[in-house]
C-alpha positions in Angstrom: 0.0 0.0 0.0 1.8 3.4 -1.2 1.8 6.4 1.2 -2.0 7.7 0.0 -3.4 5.0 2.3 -0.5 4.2 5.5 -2.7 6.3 7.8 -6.1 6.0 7.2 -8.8 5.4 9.2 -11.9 3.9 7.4 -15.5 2.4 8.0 -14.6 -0.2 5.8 -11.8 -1.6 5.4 -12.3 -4.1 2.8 -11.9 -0.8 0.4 -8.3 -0.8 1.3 -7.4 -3.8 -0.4 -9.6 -3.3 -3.7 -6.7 -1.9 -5.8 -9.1 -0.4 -8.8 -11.1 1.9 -6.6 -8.1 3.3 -4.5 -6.5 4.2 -7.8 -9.6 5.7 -9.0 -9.8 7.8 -5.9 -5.9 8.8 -6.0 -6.7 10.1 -10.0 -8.0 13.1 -7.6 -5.3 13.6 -5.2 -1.9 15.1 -4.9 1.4 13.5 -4.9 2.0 12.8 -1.4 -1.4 13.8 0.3 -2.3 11.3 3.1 -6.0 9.9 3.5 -6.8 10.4 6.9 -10.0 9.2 6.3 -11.9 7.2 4.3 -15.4 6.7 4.8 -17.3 4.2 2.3 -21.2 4.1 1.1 -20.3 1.4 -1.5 -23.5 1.8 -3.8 -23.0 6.1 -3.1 -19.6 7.1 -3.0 -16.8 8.0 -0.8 -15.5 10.5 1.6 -12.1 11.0 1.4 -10.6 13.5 4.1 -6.9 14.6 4.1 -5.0 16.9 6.3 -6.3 20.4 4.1 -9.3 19.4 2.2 -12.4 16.5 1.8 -13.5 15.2 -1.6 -16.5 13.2 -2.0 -16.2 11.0 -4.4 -18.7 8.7 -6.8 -16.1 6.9 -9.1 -16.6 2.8 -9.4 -19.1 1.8 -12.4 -22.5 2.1 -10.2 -22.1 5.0 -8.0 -21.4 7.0 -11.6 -24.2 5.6 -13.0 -26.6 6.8 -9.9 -24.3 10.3 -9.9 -25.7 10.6 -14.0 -22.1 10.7 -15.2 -21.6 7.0 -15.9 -18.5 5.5 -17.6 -16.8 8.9 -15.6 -17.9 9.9 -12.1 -18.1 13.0 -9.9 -15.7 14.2 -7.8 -15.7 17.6 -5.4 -12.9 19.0 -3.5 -14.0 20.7 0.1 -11.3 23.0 1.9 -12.0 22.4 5.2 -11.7 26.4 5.8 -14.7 26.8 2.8 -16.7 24.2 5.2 -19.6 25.9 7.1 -20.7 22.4 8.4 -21.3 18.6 7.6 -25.0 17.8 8.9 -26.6 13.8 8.1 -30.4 14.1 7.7 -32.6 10.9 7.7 -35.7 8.7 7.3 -35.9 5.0 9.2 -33.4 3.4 6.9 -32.1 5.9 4.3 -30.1 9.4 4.7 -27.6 12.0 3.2 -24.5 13.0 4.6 -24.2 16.5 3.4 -21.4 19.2 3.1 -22.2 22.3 3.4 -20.4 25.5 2.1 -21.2 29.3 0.6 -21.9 27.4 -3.0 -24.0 24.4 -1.4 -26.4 25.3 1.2 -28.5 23.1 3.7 -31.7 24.4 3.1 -33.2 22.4 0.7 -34.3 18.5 1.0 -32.1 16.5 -0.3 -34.6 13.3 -0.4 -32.4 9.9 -0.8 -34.8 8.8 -3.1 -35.8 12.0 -5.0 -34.7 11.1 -9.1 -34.6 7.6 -8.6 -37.8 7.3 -10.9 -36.5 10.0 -13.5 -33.5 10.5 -15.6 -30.3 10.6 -13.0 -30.0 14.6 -14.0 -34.0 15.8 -13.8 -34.1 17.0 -10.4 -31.8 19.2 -9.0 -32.0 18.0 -5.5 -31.3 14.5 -6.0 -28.1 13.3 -3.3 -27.1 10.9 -5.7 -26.3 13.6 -8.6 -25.2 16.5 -6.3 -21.6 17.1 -5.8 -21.5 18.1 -2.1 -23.8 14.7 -0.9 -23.4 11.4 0.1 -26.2 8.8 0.3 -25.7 6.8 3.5 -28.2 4.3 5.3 -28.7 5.1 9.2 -26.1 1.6 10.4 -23.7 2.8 8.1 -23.5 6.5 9.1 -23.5 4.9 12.9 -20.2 3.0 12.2 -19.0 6.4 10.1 -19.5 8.5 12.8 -16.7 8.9 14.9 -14.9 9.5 11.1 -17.4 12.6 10.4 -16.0 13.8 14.4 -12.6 13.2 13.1 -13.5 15.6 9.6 -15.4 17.9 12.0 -12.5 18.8 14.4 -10.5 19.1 11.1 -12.6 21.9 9.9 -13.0 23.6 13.3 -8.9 23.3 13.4 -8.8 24.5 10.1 -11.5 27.6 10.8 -9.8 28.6 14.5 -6.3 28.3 12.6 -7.3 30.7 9.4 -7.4 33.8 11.7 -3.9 34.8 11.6 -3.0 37.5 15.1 -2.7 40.9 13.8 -1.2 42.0 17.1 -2.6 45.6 18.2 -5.3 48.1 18.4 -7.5 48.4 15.3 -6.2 44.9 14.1 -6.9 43.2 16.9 -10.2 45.2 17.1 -11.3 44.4 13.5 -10.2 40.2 14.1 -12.6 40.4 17.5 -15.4 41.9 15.4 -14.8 39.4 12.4 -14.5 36.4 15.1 -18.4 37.8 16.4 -19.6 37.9 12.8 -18.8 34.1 12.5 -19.6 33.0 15.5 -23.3 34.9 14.7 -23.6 33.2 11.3 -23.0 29.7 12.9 -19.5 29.5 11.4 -17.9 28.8 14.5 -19.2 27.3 17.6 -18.8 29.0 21.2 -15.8 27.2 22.1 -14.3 27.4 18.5 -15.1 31.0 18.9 -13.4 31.4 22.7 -10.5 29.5 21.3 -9.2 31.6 18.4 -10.1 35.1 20.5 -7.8 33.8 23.5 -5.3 33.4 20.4 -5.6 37.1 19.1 -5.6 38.5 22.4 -2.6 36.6 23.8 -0.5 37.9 20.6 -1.8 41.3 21.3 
């Protein structure tokens, strides 16, 4: 196994010995990146997580076929500081694990079965077609979870770590007020948000 795959944690490991797929997901990454983490919805996709970024990826023969791109796939790159939140909405067997960012917000339904009756393409809201979504069933996201935790602190380390000390007076000032702003938009969370302000005002 080359260095792509030495460190990662996955839901399943079984992937890390298919050969095909792995070099199928490493099409999409950069010489030396390491997978931290690898979660698998084999009929969906994958969630690949690395130490900057998060792809979700639909690349093996079915999940392109269900993504409307079949004989390709689709692929999305996430950096973790573009991330405003990964939320997993679901029925009594069926959900989405969804990223969520500026481009692709959490407001509409994404149904897990919404196109499966059309063409892949026809609605716009179908998980298996979007970029930023990952079909999961309810035991699988249960044995994924403490993986999404793991991507989840990643971002948070990632948003806390983006706000660079300016050092004094009306820097400092402006950072404290841009801190508020996120923490009012639900960008950061209270301790996120307590975090990177004891930062700025310890380099003040």
């Amino acid at each position: 196994m080359n260095t792509y795959w030495s460190r990662t944690e996955t839901n399943s490991p079984k992937v890390l010995s298919k050969r095909k797929v792995l070099a199928k997901l490493e099409n999409h990454l950069v010489d030396g990146e390491e997978v931290l983490v690898l979660i698998a919805s084999l009929g969906s996709g994958y969630l690949v997580a690395t130490k900057d970024r998060c792809l979700i990826a639909k690349v093996t023969a079915g999940q392109s076929l269900l993504a409307g791109s079949f004989g390709g796939g689709r692929v999305a790159s996430f950096y973790y500081q573009d991330i405003n939140g990964i939320e997993y909405n679901s029925g009594l067997a069926t959900g989405v694990l969804e990223i969520r960012t500026a481009s692709y917000q959490g407001s509409d339904n994404k149904d897990f079965w919404q196109g499966t009756f059309g063409s892949r393409n026809a609605n716009s809201n179908d998980p298996f077609t979007l970029s930023n979504t990952l079909p999961m069933n309810r035991s699988d996201y249960r044995e994924a979870k403490p993986l999404v935790e793991k991507i989840q602190k990643l971002i948070s380390e990632a948003k806390t770590g983006r706000i660079s000390p300016q050092g004094r007076d009306g820097d400092l000032a402006s950072s404290l007020v841009k801190l508020s702003e996120m923490l009012e938009a639900g960008h950061l969370t209270k301790e996120e948000f307590a975090l990177a302000k004891g930062k700025l005002l310890g380099a003040a």
